[in-house]
C-alpha positions in Angstrom: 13.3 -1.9 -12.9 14.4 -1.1 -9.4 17.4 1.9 -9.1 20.6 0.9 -7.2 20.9 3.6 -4.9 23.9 3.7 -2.3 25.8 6.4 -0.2 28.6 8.0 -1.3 31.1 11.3 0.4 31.2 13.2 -2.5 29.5 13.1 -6.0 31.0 10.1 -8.5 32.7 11.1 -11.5 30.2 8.3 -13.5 27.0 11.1 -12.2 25.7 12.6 -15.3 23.4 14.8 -13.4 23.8 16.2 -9.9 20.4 16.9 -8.0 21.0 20.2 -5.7 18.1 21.2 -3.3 17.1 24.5 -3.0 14.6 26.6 -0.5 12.6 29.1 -1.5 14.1 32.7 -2.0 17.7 30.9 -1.3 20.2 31.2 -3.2 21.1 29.6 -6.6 24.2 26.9 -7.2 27.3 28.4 -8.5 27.2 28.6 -12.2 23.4 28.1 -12.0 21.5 31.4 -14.3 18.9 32.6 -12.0 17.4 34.9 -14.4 16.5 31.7 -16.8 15.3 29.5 -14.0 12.3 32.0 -12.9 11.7 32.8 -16.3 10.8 29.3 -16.4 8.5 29.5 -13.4 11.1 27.9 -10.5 10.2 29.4 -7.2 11.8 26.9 -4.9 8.0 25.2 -4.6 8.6 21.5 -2.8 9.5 19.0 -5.7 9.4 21.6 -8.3 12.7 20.6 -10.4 14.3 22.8 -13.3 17.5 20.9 -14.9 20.1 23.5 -15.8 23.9 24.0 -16.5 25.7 24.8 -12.9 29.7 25.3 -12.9 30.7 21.9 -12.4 28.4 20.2 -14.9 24.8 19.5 -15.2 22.4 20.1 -12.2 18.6 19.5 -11.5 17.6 22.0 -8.9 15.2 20.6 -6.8 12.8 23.0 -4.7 12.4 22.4 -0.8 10.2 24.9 0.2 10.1 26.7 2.9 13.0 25.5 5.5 10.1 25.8 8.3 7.9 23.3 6.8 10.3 21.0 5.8 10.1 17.4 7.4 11.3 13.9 7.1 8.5 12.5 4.7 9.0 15.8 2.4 12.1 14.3 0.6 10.0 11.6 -0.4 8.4 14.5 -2.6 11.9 15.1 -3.3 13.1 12.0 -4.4 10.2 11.1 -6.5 10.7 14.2 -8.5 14.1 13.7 -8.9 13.6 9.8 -10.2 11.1 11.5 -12.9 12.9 14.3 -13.9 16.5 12.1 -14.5 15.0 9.5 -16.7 17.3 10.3 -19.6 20.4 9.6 -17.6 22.0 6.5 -16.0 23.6 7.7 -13.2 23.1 10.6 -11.1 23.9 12.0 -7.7 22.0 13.9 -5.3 22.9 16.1 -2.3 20.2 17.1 -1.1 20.1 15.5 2.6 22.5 18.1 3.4 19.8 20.7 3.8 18.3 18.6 6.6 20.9 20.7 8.5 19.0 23.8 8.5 15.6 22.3 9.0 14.2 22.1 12.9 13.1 19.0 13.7 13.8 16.6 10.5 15.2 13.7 11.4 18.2 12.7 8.6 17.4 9.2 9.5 14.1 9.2 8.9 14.8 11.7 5.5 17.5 9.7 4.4 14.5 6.6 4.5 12.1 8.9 2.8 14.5 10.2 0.3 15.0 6.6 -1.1 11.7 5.3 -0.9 10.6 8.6 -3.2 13.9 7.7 -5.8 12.0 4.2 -6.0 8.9 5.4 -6.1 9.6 8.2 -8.9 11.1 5.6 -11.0 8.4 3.1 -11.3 5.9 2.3 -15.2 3.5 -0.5 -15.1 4.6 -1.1 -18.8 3.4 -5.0 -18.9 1.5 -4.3 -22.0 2.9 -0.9 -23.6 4.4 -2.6 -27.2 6.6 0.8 -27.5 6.8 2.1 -23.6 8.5 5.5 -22.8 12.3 4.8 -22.4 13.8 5.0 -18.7 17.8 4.8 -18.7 18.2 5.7 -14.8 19.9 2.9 -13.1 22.0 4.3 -10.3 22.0 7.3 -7.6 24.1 8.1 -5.1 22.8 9.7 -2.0 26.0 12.6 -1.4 26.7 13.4 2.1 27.1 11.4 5.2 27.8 7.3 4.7 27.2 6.6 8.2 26.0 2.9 8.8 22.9 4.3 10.1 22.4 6.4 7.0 23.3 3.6 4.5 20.8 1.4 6.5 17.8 3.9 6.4 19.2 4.0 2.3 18.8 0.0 1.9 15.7 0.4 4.3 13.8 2.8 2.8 14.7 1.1 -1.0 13.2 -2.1 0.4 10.0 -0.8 1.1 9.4 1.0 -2.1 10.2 -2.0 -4.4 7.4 -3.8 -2.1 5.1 -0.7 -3.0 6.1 -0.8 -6.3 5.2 -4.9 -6.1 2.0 -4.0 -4.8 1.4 -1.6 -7.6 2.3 -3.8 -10.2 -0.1 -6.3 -9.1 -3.1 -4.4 -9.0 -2.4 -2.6 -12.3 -2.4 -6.4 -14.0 -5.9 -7.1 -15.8 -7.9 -9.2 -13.7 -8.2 -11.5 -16.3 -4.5 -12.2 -16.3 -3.8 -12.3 -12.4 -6.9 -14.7 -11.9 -6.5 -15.7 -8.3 -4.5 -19.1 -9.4 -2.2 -17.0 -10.8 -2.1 -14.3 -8.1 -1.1 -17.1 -5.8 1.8 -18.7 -7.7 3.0 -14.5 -7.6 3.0 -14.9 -4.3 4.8 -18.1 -3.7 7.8 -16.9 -5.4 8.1 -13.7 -3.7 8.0 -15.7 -0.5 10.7 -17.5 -1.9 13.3 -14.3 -2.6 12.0 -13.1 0.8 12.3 -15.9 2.5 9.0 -16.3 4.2 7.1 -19.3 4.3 4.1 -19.9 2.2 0.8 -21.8 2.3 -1.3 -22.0 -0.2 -4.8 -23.6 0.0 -6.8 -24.9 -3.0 -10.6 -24.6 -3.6 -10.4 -28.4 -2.4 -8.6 -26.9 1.0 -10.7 -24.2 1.1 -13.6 -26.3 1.6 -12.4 -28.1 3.9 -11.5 -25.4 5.7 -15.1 -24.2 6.0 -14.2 -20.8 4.5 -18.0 -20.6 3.4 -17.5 -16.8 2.6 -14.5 -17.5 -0.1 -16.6 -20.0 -1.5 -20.3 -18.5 -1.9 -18.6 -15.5 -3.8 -16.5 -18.0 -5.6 -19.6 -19.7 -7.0 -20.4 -17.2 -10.1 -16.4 -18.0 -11.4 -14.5 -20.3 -13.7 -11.8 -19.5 -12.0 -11.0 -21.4 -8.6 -10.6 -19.5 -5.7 -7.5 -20.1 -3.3 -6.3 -18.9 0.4 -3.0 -17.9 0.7 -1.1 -17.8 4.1 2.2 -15.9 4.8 4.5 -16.4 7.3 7.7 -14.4 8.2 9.8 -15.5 11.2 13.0 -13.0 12.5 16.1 -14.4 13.6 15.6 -12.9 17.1 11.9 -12.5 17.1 10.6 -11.1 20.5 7.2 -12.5 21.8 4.7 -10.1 19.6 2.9 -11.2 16.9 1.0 -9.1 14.3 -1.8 -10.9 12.0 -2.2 -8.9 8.5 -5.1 -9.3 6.5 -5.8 -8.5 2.7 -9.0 -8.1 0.5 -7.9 -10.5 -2.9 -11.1 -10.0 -4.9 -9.0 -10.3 -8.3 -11.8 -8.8 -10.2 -15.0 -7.5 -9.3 -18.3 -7.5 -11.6 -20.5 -7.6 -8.6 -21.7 -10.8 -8.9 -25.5 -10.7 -9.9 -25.9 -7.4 -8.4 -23.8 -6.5 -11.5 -22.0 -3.2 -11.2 -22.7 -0.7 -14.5 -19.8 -0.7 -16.9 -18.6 2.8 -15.6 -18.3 0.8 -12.4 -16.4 -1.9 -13.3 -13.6 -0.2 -15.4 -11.3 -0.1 -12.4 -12.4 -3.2 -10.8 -9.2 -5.1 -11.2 -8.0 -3.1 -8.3 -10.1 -4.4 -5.7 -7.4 -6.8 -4.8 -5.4 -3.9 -3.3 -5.6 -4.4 0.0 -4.2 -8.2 -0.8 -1.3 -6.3 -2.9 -0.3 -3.9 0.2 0.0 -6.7 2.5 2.2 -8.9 -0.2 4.1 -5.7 -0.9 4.6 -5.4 3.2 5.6 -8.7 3.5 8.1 -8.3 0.5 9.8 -6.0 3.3 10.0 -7.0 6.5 13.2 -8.9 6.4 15.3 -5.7 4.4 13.4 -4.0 7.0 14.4 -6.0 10.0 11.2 -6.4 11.6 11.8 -7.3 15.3 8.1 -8.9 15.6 6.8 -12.4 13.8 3.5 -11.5 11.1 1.5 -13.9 9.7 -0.8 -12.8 6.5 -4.0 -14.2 5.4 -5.1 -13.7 1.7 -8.2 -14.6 0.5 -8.2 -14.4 -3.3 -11.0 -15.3 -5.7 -13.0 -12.5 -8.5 -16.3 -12.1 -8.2 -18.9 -13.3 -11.5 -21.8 -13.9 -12.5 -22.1 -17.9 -13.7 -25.1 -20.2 -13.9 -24.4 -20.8 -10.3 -23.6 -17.3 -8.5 -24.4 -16.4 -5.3 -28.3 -14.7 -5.5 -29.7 -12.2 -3.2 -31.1 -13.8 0.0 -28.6 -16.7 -0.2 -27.2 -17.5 3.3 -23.6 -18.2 3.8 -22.0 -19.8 6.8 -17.9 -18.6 7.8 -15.3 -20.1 9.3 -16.3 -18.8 12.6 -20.2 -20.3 12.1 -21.8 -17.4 11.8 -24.6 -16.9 9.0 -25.2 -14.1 6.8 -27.9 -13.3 4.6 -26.1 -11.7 1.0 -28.7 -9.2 -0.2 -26.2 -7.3 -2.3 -23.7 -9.5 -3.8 -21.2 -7.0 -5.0 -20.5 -6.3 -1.1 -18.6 -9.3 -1.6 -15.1 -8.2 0.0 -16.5 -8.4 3.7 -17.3 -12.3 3.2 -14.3 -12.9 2.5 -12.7 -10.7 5.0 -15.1 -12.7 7.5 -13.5 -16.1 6.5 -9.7 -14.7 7.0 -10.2 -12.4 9.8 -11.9 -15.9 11.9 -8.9 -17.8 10.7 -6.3 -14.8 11.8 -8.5 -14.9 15.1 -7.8 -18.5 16.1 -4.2 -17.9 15.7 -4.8 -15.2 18.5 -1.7 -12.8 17.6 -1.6 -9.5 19.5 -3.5 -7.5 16.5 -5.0 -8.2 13.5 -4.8 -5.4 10.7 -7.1 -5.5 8.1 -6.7 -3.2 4.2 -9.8 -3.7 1.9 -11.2 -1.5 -0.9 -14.4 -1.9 0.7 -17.1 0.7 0.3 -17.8 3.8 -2.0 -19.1 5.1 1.3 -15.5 5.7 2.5 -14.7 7.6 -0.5 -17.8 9.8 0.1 -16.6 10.9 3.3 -13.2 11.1 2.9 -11.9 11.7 -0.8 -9.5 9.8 -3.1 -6.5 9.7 -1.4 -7.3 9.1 3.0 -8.0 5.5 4.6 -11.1 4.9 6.7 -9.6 3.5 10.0 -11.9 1.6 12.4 -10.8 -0.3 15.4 -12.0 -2.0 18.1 -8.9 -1.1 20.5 -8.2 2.7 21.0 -4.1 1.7 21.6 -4.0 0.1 18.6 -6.0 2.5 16.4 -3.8 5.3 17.6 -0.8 3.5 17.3 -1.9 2.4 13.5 -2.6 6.7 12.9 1.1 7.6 13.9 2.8 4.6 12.1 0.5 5.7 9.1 1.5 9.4 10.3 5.5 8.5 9.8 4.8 6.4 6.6 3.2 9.4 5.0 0.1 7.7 4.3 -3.2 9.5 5.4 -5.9 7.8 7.8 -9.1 8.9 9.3 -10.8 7.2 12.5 -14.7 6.4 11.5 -16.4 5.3 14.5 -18.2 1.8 15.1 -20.8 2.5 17.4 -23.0 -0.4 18.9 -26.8 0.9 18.1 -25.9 0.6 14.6 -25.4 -3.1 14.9 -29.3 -3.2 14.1 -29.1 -1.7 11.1 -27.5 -5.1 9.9 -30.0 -7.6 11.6 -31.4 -10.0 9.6 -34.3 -11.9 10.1 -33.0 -15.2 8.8 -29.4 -15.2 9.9 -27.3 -13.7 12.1 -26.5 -10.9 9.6 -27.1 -9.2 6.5 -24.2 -8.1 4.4 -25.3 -4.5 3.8 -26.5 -1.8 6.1 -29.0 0.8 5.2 -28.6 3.5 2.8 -26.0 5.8 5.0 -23.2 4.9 7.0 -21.8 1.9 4.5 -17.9 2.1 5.7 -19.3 1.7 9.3 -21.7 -0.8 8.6 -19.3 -2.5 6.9 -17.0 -2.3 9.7 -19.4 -3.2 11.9 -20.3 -6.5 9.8 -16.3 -7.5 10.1 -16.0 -7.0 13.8 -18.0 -9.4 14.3 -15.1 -12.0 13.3 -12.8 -11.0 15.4 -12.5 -13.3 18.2 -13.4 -11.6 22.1 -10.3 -10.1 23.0 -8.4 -9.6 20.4 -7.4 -6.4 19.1 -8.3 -5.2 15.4 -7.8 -2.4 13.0 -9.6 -2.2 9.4 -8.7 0.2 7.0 -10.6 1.3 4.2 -8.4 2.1 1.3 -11.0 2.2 -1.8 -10.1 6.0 -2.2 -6.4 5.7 -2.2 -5.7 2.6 -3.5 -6.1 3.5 -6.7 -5.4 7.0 -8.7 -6.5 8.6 -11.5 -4.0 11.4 -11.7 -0.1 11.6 -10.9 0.8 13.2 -7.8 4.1 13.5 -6.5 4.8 9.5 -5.8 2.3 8.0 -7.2 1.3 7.1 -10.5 -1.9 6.8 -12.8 -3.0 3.4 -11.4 -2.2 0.8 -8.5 -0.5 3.1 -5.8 0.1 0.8 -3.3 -1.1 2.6 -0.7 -1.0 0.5 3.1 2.8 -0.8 2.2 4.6 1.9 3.9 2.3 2.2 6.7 1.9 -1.4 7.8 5.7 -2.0 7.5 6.4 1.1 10.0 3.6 -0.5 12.4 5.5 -3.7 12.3 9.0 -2.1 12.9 8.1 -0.3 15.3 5.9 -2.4 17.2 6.4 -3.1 20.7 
């Protein structure tokens, strides 16, 4: 359940709990036993958080760190750990923007953003299926200090964006044989509905039609019909810019007849999370009064292995006409990527963005929790590293150099879905470049590392993270 979280000047008398911030070596809240917080090990450590009896009532003391190395997206930290460590009570307060004061060069705009999306954040359980889940009675913070209208907008702003992460989240922690892609779809409609965006959804009928020849060859090992959804959002005083965002929706990956080893396939129900970012961004961009019109495309099908799946050597023709060879079918997500990225190119919007949990190769070279980026405009893939930057999501430019085309040159059609045995996130890349229509700019991001977590961490849970919400609804804000 999403918190209620508003500005107030002083703490409410309904607060159970008052979160205080405090830097390291500072000093302690009145009332506040200093000699039994270190005995418990509080240092002032960044999201550390010790609840304790103060003078006025109950207080969690939440460490800053060191005022020097404080910044905006730290009270995200902050926010999360106080959502976690306040479960057992309704209503709290926190006054911890008021030490953005001391610290050079944090914006309290930007904090007070940060500091909500972390509240939201903290708070979130995927407990769908849990017959006895862990009780969570916070409802309600108040965020002490200034109530400015920019302040309470960065509040309402920063709220909106988590509950699309937390959307996002939710989505790929469902089983994939509950969110098939029918049902993934009829999510998505009524989102667009409370978020008034407009919504298109194509059936497999459609789809054919449509010549979306990569949806369907990987659709051909499933029971379960594929579909092609299309989002639309439309501001009230849009200026001319257009953004096209793109989403990997394989509901469920076995790997087709290339079948991946059951080690492999435990997590594959999140390899629709690059689909579930850009529904969670979407979610947003009205609450977050996005100046610039976005249109998503979502292909959605899983990936099987019927009587009548895809086999190695199969050629499949996209949207665009292009032909590729599949010699690997569980490098499935770039065929359908090919299909939406050729339909987001006709539209010919300023820039398409791309999220996909593509390749293992990504998370080779760069870990569990940092995007691939790759780009085909050096504006845009800058301007996609400081939004990500701001949004407190981590990215990492991988290059797409043009003598590697080759290694993807097939001798019966114009491509071959895999590369050779190095370089899969570029290869990959490489292979989804080539549709993107001539002169139009394009980012991809690679997001199988931190799309999905296997260990808390400050904001994020065990599961679904939602990683790419944050970062493509600060590109779209601040787009110009």
């Amino acid at each position: 359940m999403a918190l209620t979280i508003s500005t107030a000047r002083s703490v409410p008398k309904a607060a159970e709990l008052t979160a205080v911030g405090v830097h390291k070596n500072a000093d302690l809240p009145a009332g506040v036993d200093a000699d039994v917080l270190a005995s418990r090990g509080f240092d002032g450590t960044l999201g550390k958080v010790m609840i304790a009896s103060g003078a006025s009532g109950l207080v969690a003391i939440v460490g800053l760190g060191d005022p020097a190395e404080l910044t905006a997206g730290s009270f995200r930290k902050v926010g999360a750990a106080i959502a976690r460590a306040s479960r057992r009570h309704k209503a709290i307060a926190t006054t911890v923007l008021g030490d953005v004061d001391g610290a050079a060069d944090v914006d309290p705009i930007a904090a007070a953003q940060a500091l909500a999306e972390g509240l939201q954040l903290g708070a979130y359980a995927y407990n769908e299926w849990k017959s006895s889940p862990a009780s969570y009675d916070l409802r309600r913070v108040a965020v002490v200090g200034s109530t400015a209208a920019a302040t309470r907008k960065a509040v309402d702003i920063g709220a909106a964006i988590a509950e699309g992460q937390a959307l996002a989240r939710t989505l790929v922690n469902e089983p994939g044989g509950t969110l098939t892609p029918p049902e993934l779809a009829t999510r998505v409609q009524a989102m667009a509905k409370e978020s008034g965006l407009k919504c298109k959804v194509m059936d497999k009928a459609a789809i054919t039609r449509a010549k979306l020849g990569g949806v369907l060859g990987v659709n051909r090992g499933s029971t379960n019909p594929p579909r092609f959804v299309e989002l639309t959002y439309t501001p009230k005083k849009a200026n001319t810019a257009t953004l096209a965002f793109v989403g990997k929706g394989i509901t469920f990956d076995a790997g087709g007849l290339s079948i991946k080893t059951g080690q492999g396939m435990m997590t594959m129900k999140c390899d629709m999370g690059g689909a579930a970012a850009v529904i969670g961004a979407m979610s947003a961009l009205k609450a977050a009064e996005v100046p610039v019109a976005v249109k998503a495309y979502l292909p959605m099908t899983d990936n099987m292995l019927g009587g009548d799946a895809t086999r190695p050597g199969d050629v499949l023709r996209i949207r665009n006409g292009k032909t590729i060879e599949v010699l690997n079918t569980d490098a499935e997500g770039r065929l359908i990527l090919a299909d939406a990225l050729s339909l987001a190119s006709e539209a010919k919007p300023d820039a398409i963005i791309d999220l996909a949990t593509l390749t293992g190769a990504c998370m080779v070279a760069l870990g569990p929790k940092i995007a691939g980026l790759m780009s085909n405009d050096d504006e845009l893939a800058a301007t996609v590293e400081s939004a990500a930057a701001r949004a407190g999501e981590r990215v990492w430019r991988l290059p797409l150099p043009d003598d590697y085309r080759k290694m993807v040159d097939s001798p019966v059609a114009d491509m071959k879905n895999i590369g050779g045995p190095h370089g899969g996130a570029i290869t990959a890349g490489i292979i989804l470049s080539e549709f993107v229509a001539d002169g139009v700019s394009w980012a991809h991001l690679d997001i199988a590392g931190p799309a999905w977590t296997d260990a808390e961490d400050s904001e994020t849970r065990k599961g679904g993270t939602g990683f790419g919400v944050r970062t493509l609804v600060e590109l779209a804000r601040s787009w110009a």
